[in-house]
PDB file of N, H, CA, C and O in Angstrom:
ATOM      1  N   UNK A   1      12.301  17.285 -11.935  1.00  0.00           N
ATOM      2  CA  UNK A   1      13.184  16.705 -12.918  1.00  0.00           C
ATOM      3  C   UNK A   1      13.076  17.534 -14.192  1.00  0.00           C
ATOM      4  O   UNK A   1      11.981  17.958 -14.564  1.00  0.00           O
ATOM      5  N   UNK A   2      14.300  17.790 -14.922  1.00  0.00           N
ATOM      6  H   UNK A   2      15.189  17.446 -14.620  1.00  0.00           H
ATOM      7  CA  UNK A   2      14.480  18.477 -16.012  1.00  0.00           C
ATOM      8  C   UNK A   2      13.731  17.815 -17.237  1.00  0.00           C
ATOM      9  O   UNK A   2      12.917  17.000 -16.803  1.00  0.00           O
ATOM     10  N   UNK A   3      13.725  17.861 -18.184  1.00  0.00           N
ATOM     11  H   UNK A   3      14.387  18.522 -18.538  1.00  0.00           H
ATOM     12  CA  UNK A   3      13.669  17.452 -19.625  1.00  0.00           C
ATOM     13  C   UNK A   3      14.966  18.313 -20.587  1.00  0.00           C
ATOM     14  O   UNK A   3      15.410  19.453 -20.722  1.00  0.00           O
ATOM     15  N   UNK A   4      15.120  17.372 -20.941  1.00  0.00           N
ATOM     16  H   UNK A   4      14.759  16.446 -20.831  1.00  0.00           H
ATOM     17  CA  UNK A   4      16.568  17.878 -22.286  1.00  0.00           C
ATOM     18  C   UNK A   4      16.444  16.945 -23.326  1.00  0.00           C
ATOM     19  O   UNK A   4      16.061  15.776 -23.311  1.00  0.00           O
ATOM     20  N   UNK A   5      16.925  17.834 -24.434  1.00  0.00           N
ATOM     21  H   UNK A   5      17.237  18.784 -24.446  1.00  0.00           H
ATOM     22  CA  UNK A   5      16.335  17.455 -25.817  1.00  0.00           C
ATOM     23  C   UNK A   5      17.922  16.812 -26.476  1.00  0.00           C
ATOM     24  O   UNK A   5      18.856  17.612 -26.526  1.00  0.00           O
ATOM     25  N   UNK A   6      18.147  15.371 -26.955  1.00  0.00           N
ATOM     26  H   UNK A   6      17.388  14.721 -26.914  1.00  0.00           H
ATOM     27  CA  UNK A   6      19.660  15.309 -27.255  1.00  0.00           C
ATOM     28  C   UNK A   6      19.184  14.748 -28.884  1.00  0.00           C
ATOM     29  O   UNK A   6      18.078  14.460 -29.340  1.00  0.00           O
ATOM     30  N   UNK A   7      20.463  14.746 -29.448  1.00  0.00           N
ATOM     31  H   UNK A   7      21.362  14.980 -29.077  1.00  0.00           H
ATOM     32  CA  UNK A   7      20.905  14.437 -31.064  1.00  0.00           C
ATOM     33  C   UNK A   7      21.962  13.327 -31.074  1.00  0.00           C
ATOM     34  O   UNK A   7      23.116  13.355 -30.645  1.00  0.00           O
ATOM     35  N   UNK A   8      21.223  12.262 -31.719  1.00  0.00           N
ATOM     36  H   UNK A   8      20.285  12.240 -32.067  1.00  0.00           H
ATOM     37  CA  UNK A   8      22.137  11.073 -31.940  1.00  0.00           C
ATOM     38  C   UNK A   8      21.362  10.838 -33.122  1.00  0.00           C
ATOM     39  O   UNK A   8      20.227  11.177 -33.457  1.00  0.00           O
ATOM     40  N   UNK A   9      22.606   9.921 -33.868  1.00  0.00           N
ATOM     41  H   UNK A   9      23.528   9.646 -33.596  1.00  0.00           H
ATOM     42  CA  UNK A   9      22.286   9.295 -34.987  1.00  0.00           C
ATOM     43  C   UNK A   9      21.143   8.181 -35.104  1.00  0.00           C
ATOM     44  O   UNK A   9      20.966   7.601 -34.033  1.00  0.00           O
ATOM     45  N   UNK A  10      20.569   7.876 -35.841  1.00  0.00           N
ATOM     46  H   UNK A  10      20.713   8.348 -36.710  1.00  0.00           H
ATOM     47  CA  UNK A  10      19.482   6.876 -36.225  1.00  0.00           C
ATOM     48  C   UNK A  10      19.554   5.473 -35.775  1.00  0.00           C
ATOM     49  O   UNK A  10      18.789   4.771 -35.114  1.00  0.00           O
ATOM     50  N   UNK A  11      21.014   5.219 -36.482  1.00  0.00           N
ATOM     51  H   UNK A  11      21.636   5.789 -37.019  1.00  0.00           H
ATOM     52  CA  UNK A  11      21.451   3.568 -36.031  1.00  0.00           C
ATOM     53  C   UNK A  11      21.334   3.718 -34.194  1.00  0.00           C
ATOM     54  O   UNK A  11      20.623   3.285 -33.287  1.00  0.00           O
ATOM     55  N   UNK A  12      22.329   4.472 -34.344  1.00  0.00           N
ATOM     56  H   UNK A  12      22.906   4.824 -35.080  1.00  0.00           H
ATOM     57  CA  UNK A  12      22.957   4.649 -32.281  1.00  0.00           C
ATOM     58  C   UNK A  12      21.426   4.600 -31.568  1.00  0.00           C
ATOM     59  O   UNK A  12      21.312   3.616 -30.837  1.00  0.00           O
ATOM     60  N   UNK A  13      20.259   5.433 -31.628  1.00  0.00           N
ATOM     61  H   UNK A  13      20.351   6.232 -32.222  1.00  0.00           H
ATOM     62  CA  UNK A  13      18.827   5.847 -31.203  1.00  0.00           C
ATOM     63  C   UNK A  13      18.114   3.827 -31.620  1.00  0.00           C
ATOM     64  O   UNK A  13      17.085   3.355 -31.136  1.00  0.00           O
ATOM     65  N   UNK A  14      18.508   3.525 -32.020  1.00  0.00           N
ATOM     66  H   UNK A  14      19.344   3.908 -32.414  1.00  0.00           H
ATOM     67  CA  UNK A  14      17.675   2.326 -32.428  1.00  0.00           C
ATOM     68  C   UNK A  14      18.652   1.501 -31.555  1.00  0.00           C
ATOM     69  O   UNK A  14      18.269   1.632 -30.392  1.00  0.00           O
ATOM     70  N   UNK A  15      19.653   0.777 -31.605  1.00  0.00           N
ATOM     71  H   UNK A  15      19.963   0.671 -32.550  1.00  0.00           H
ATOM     72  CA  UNK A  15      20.354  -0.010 -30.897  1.00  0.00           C
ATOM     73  C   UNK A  15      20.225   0.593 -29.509  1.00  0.00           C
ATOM     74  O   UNK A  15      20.405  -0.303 -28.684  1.00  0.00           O
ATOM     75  N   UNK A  16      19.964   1.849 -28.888  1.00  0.00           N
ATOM     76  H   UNK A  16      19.817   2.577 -29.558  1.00  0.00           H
ATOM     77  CA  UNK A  16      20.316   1.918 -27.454  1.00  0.00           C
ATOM     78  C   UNK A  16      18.475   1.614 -27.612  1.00  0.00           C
ATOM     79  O   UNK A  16      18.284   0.417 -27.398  1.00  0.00           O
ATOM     80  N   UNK A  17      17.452   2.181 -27.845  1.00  0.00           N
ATOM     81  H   UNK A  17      17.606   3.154 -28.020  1.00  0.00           H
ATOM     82  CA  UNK A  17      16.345   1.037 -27.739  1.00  0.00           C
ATOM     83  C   UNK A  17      16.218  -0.036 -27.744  1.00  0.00           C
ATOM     84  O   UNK A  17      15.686  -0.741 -26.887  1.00  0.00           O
ATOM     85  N   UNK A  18      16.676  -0.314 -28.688  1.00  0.00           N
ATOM     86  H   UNK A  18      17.108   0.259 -29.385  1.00  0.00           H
ATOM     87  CA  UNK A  18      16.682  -2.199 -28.597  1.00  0.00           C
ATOM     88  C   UNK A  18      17.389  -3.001 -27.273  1.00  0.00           C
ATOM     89  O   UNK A  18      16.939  -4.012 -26.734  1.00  0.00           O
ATOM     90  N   UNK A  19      18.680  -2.225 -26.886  1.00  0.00           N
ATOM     91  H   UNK A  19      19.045  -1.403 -27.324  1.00  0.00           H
ATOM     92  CA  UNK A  19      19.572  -2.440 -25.836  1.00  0.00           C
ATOM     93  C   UNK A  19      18.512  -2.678 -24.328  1.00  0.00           C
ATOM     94  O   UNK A  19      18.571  -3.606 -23.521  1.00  0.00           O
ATOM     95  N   UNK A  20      17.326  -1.153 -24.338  1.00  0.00           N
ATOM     96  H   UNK A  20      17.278  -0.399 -24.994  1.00  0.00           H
ATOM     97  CA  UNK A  20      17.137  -0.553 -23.088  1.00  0.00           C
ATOM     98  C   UNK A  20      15.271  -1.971 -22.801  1.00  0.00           C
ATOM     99  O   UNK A  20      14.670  -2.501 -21.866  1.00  0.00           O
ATOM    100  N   UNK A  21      15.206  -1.912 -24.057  1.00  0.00           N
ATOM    101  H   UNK A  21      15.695  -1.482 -24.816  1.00  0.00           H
ATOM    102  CA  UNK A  21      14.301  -3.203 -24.230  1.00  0.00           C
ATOM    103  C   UNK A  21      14.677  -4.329 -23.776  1.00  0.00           C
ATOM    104  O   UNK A  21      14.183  -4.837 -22.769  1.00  0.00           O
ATOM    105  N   UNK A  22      15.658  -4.883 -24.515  1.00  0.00           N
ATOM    106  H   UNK A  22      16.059  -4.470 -25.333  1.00  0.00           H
ATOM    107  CA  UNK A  22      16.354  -6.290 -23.606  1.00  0.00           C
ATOM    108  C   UNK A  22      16.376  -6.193 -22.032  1.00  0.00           C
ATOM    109  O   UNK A  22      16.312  -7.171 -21.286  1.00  0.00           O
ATOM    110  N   UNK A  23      16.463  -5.045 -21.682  1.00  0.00           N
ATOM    111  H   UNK A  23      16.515  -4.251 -22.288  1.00  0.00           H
ATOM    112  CA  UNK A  23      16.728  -4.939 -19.875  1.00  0.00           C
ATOM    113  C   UNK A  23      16.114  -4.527 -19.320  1.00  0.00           C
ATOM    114  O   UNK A  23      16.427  -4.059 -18.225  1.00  0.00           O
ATOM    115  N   UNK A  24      14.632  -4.492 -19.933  1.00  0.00           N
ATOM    116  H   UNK A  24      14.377  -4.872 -20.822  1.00  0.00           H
ATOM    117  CA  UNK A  24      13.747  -3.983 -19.810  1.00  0.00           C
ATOM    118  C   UNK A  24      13.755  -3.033 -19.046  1.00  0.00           C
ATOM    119  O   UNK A  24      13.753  -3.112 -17.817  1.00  0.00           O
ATOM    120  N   UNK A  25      13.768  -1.771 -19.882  1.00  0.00           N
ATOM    121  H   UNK A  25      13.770  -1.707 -20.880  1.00  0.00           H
ATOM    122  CA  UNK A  25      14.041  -0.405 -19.510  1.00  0.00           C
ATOM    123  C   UNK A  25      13.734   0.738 -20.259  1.00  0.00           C
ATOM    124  O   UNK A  25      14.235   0.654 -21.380  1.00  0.00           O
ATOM    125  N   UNK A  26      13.252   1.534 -20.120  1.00  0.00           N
ATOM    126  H   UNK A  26      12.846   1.603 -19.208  1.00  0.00           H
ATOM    127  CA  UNK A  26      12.684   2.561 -21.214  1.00  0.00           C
ATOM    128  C   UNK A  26      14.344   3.281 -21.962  1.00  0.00           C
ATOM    129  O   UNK A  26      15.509   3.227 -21.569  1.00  0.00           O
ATOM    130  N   UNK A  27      13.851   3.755 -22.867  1.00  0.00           N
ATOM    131  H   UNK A  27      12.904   3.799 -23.187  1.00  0.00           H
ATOM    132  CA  UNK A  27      15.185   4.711 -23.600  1.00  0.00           C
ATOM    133  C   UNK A  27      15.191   5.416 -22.501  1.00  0.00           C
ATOM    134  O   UNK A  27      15.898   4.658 -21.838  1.00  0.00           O
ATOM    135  N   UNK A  28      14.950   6.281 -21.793  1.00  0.00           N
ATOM    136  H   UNK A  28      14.375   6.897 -22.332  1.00  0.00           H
ATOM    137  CA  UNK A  28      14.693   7.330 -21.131  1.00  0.00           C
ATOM    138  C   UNK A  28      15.423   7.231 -19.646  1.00  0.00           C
ATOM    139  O   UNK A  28      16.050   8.005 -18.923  1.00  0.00           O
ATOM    140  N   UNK A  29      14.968   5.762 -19.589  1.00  0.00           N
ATOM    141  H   UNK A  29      14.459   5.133 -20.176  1.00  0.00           H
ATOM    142  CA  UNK A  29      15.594   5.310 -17.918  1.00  0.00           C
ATOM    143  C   UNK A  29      17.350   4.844 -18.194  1.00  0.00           C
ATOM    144  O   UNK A  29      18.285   5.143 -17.450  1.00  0.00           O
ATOM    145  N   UNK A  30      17.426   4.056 -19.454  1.00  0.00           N
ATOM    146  H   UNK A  30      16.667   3.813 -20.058  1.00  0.00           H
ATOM    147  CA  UNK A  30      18.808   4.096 -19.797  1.00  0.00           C
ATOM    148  C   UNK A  30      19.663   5.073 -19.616  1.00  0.00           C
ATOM    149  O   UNK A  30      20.698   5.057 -18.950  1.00  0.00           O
ATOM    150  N   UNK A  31      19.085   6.142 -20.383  1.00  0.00           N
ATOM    151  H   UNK A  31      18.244   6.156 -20.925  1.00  0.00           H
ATOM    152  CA  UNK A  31      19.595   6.946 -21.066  1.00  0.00           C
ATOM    153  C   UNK A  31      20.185   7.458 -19.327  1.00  0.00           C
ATOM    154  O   UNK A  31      21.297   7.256 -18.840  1.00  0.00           O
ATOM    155  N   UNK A  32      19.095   8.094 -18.755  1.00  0.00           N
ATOM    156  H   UNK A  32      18.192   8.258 -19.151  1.00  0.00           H
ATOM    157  CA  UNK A  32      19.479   8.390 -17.015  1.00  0.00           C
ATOM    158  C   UNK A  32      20.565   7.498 -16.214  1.00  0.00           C
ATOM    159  O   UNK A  32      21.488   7.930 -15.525  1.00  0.00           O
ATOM    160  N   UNK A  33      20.326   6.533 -16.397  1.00  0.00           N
ATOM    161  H   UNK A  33      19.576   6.181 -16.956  1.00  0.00           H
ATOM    162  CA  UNK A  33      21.144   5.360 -15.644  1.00  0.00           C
ATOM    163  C   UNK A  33      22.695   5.282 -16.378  1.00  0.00           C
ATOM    164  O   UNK A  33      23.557   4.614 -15.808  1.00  0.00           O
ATOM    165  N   UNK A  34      22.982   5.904 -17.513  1.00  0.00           N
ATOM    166  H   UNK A  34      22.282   6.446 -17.977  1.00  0.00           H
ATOM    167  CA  UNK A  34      24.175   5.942 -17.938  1.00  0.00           C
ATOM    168  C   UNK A  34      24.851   7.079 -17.399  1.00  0.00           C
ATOM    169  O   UNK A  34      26.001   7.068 -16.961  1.00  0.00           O
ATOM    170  N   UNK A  35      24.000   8.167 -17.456  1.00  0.00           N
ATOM    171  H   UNK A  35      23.065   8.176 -17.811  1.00  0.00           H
ATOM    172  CA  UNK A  35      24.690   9.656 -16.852  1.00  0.00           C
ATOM    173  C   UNK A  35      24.748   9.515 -16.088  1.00  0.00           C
ATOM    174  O   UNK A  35      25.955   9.645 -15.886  1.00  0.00           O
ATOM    175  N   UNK A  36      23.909   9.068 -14.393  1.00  0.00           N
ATOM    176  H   UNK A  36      22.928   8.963 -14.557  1.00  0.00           H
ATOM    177  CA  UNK A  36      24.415   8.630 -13.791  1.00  0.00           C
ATOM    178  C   UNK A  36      25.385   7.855 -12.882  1.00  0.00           C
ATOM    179  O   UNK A  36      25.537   8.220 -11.716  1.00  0.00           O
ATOM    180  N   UNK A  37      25.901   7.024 -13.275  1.00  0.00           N
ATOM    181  H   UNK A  37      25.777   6.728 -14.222  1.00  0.00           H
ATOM    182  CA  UNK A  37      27.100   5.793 -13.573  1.00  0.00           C
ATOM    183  C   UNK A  37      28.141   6.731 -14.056  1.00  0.00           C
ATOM    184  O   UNK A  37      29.278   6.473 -13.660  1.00  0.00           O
ATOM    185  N   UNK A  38      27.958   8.064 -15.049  1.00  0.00           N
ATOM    186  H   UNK A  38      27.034   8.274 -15.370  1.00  0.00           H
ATOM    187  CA  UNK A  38      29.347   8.181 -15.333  1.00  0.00           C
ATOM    188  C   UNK A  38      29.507   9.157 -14.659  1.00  0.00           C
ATOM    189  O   UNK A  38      30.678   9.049 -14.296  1.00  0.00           O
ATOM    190  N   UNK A  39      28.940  10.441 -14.059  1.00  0.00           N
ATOM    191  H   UNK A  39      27.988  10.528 -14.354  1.00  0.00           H
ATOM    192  CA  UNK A  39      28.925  11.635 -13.265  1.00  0.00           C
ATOM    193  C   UNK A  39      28.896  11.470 -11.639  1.00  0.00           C
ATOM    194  O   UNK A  39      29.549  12.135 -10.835  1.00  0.00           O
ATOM    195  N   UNK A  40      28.152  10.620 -11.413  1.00  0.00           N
ATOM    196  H   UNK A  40      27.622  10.079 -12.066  1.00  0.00           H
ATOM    197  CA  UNK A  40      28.057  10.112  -9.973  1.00  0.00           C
ATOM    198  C   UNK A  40      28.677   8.637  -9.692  1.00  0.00           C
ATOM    199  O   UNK A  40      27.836   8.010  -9.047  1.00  0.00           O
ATOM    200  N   UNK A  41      29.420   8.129  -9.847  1.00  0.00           N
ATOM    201  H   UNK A  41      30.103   8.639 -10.370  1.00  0.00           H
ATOM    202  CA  UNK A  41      30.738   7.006  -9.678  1.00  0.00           C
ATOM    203  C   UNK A  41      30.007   6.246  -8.304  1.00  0.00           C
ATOM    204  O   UNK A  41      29.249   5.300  -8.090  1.00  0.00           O
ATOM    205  N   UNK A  42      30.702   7.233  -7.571  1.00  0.00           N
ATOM    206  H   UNK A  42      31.318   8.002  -7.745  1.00  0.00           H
ATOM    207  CA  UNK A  42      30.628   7.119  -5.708  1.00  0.00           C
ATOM    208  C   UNK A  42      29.215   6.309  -5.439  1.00  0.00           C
ATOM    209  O   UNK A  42      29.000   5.311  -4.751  1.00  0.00           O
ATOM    210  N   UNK A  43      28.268   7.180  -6.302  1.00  0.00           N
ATOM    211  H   UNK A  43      28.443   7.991  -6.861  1.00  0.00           H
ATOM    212  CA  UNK A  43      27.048   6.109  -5.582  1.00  0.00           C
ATOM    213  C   UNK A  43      26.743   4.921  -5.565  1.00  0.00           C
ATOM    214  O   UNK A  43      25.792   4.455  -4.938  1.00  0.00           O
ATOM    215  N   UNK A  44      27.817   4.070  -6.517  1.00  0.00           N
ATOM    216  H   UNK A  44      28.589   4.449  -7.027  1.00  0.00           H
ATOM    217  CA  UNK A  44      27.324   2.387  -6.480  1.00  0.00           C
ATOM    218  C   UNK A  44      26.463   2.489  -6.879  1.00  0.00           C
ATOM    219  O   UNK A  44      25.681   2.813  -5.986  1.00  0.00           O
ATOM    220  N   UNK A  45      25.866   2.402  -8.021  1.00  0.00           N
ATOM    221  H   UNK A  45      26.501   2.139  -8.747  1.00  0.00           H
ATOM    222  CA  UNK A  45      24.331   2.137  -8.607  1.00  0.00           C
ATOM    223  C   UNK A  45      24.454   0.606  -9.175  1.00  0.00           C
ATOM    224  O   UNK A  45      23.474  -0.089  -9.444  1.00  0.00           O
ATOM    225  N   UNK A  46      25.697   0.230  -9.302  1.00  0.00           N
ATOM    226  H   UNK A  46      26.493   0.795  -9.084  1.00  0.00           H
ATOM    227  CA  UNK A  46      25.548  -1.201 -10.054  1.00  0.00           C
ATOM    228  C   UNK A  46      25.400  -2.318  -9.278  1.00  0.00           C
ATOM    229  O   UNK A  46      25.326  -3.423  -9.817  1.00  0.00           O
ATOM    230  N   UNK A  47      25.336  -2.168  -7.884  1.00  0.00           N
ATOM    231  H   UNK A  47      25.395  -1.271  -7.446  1.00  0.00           H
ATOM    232  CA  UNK A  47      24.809  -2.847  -6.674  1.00  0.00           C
ATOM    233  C   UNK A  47      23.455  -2.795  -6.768  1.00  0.00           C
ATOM    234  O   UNK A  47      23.028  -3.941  -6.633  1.00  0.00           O
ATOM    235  N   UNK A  48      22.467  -1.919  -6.955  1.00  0.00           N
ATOM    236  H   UNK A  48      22.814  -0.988  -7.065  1.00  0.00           H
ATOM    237  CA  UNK A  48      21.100  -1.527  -6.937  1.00  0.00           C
ATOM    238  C   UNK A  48      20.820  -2.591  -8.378  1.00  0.00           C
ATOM    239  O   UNK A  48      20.035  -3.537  -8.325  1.00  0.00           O
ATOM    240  N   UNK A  49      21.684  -2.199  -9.740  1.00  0.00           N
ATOM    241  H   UNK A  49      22.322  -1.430  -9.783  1.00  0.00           H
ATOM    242  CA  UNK A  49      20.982  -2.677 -11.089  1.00  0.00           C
ATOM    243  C   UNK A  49      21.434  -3.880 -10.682  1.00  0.00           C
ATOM    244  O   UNK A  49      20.528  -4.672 -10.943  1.00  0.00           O
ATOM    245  N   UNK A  50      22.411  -4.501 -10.145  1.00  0.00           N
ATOM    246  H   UNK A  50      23.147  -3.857  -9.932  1.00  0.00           H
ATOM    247  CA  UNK A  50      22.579  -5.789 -10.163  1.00  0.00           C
ATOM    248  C   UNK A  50      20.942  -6.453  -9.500  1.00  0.00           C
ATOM    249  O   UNK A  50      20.324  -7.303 -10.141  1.00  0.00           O
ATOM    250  N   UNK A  51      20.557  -6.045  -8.507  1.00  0.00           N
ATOM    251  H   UNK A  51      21.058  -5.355  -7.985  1.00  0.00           H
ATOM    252  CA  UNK A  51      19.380  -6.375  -7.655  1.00  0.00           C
ATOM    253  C   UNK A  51      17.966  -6.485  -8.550  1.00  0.00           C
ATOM    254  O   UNK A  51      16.999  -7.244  -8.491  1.00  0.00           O
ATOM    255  N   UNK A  52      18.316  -5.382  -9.385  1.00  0.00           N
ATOM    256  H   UNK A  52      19.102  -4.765  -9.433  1.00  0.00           H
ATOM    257  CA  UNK A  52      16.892  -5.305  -9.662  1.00  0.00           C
ATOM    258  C   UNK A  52      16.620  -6.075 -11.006  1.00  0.00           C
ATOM    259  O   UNK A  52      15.509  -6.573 -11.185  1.00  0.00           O
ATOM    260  N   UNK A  53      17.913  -6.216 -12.246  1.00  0.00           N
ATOM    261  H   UNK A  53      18.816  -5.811 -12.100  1.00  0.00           H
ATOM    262  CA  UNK A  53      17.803  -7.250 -12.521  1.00  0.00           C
ATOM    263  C   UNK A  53      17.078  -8.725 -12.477  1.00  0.00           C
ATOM    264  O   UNK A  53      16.244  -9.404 -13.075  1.00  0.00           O
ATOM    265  N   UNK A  54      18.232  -8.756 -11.029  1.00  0.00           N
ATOM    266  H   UNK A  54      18.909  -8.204 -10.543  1.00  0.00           H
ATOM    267  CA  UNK A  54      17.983 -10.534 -10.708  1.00  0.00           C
ATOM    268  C   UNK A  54      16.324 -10.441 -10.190  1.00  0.00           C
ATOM    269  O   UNK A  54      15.525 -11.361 -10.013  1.00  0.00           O
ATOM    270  N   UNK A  55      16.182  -9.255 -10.058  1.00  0.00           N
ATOM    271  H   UNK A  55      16.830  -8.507 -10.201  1.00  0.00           H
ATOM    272  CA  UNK A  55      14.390  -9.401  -9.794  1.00  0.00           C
ATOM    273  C   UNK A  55      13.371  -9.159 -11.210  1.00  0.00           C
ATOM    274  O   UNK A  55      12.155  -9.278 -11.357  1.00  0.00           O
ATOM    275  N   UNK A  56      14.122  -8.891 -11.852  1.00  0.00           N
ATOM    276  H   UNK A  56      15.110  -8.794 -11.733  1.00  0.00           H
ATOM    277  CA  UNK A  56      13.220  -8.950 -13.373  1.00  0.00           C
ATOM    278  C   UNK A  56      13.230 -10.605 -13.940  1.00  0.00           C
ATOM    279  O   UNK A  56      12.225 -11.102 -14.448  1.00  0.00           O
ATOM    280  N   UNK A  57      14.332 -11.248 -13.793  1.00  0.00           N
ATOM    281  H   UNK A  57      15.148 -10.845 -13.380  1.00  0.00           H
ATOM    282  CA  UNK A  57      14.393 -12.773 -14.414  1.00  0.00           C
ATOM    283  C   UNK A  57      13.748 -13.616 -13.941  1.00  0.00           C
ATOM    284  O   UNK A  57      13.434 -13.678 -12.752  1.00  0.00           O
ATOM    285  N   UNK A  58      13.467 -14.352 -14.759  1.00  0.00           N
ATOM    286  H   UNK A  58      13.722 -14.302 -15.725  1.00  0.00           H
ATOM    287  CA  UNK A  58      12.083 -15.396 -13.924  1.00  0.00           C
ATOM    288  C   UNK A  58      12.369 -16.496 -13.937  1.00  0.00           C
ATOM    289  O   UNK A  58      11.822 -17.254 -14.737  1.00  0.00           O
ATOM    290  N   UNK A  59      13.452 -17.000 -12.930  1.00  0.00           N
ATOM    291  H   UNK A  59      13.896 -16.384 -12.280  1.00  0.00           H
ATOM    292  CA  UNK A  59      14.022 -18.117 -12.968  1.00  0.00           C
ATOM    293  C   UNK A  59      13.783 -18.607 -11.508  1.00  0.00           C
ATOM    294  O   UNK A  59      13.933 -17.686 -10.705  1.00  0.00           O
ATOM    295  N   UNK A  60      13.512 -19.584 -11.043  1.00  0.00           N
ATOM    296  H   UNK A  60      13.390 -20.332 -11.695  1.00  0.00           H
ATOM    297  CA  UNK A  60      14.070 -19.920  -9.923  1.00  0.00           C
ATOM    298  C   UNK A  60      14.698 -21.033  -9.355  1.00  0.00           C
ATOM    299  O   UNK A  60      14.417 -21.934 -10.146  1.00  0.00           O
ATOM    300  N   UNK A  61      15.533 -21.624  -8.261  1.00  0.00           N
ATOM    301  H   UNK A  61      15.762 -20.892  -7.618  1.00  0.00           H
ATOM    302  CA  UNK A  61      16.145 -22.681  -7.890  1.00  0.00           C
ATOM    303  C   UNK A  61      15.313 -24.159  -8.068  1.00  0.00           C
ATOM    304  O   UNK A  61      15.868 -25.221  -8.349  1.00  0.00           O
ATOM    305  N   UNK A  62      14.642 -24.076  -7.962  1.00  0.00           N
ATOM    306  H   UNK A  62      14.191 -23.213  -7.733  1.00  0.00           H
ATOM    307  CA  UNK A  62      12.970 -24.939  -7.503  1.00  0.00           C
ATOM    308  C   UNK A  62      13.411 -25.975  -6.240  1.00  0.00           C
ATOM    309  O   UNK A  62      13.439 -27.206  -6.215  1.00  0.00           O
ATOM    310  N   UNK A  63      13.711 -25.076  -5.307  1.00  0.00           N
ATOM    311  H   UNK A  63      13.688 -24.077  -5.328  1.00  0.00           H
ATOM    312  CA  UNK A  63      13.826 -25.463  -3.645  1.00  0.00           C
ATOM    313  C   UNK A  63      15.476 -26.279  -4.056  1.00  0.00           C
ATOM    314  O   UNK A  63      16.093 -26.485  -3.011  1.00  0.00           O
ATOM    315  N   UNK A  64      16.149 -26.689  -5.151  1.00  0.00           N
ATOM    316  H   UNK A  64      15.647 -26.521  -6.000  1.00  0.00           H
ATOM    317  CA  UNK A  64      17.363 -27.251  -4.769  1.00  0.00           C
ATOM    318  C   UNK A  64      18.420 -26.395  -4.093  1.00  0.00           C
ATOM    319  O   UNK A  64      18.496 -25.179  -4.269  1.00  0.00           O
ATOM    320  N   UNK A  65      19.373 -27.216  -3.174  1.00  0.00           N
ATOM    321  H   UNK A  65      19.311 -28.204  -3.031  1.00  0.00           H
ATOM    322  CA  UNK A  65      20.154 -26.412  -2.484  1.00  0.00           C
ATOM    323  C   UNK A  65      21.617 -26.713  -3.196  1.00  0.00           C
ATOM    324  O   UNK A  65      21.718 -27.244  -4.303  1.00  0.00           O
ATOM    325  N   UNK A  66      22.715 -26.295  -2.396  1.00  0.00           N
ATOM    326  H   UNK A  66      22.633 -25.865  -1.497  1.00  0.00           H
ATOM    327  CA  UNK A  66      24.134 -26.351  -2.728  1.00  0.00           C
ATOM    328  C   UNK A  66      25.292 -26.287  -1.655  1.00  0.00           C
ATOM    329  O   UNK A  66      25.481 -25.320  -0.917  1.00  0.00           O
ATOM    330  N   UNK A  67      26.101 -27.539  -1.669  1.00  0.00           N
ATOM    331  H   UNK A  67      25.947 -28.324  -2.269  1.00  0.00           H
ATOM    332  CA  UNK A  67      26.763 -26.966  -0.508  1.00  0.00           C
ATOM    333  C   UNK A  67      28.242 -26.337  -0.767  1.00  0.00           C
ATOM    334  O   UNK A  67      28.956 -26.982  -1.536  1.00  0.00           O
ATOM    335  N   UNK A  68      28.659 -25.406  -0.328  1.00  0.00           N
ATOM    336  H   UNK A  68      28.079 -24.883   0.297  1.00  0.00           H
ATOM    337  CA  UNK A  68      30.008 -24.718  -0.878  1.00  0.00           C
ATOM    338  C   UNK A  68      30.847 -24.940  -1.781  1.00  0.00           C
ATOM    339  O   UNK A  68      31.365 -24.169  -2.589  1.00  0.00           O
ATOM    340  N   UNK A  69      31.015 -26.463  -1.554  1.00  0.00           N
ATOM    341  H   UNK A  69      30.594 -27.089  -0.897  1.00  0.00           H
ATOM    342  CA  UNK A  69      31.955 -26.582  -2.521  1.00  0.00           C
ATOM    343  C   UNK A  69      31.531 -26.452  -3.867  1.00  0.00           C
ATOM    344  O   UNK A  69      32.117 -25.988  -4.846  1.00  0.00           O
ATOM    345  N   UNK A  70      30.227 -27.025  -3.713  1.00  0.00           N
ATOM    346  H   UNK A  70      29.751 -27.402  -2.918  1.00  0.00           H
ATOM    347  CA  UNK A  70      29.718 -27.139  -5.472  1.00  0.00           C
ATOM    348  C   UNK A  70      29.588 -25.572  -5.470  1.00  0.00           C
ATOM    349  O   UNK A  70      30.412 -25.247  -6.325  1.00  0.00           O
ATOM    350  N   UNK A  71      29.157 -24.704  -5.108  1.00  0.00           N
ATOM    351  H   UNK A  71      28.488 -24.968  -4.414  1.00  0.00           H
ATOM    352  CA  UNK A  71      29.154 -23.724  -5.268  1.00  0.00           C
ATOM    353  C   UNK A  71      30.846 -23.077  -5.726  1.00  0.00           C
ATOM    354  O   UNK A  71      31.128 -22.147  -6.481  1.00  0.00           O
ATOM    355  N   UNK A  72      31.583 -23.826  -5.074  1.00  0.00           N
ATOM    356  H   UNK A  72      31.353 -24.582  -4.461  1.00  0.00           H
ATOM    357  CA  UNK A  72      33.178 -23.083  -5.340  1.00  0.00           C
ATOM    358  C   UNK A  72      33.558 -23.749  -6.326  1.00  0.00           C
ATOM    359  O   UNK A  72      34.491 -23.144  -6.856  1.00  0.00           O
ATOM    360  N   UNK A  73      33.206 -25.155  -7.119  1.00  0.00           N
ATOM    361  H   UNK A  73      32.448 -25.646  -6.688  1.00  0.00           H
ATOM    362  CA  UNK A  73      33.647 -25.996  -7.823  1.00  0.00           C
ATOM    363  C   UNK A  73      33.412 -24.850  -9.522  1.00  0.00           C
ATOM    364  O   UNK A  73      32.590 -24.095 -10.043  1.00  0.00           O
ATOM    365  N   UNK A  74      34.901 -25.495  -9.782  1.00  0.00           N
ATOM    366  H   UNK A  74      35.569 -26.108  -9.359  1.00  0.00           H
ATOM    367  CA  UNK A  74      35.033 -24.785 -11.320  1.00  0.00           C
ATOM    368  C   UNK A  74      35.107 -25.353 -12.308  1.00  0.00           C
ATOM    369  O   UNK A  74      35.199 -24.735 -13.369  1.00  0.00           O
TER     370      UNK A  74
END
C-alpha cells in the first residue's frame, strides 16, 4: 500500500475527523473508503459498510419477533 500526502483546509480536516469518529473509523480508513466508492463503483462496497456498521451498533431485538405485516406496516 502506497502513502500520499494530501492538502485540505483546517475546518474540512476537522469535520471529516469528527465525521470518520462518529462511524467509527480512522481519517485514514475514510479517507480510503471514499476513493474507493468513487473510482471503483462496480464493487458494491456499500453492501459490505452497510454490514459492518450494523455490526458496530449495540443494539439488539431482545429475542422479540415480527410478523410481516408489522414489519410492512407504515
Amino acid at each position: 500500500m502506497k502513502n500520499i500526502t494530501l492538502s485540505m483546509e483546517e475546518e474540512t480536516l476537522k469535520a471529516g475527523r469528527e465525521y470518520a469518529q462518529r462511524h467509527s473509523l480512522s481519517f485514514n480508513d475514510l479517507v480510503r473508503k471514499l476513493v474507493e466508492q468513487t473510482v471503483l463503483p462496480a464493487k458494491n462496497l456499500w453492501l459490505e459498510d452497510t454490514f459492518a456498521l450494523m455490526d458496530t451498533l449495540n443494539v439488539s431485538s431482545e429475542g422479540v419477533s415480527w410478523t410481516r405485516e408489522e414489519l410492512y406496516r407504515v
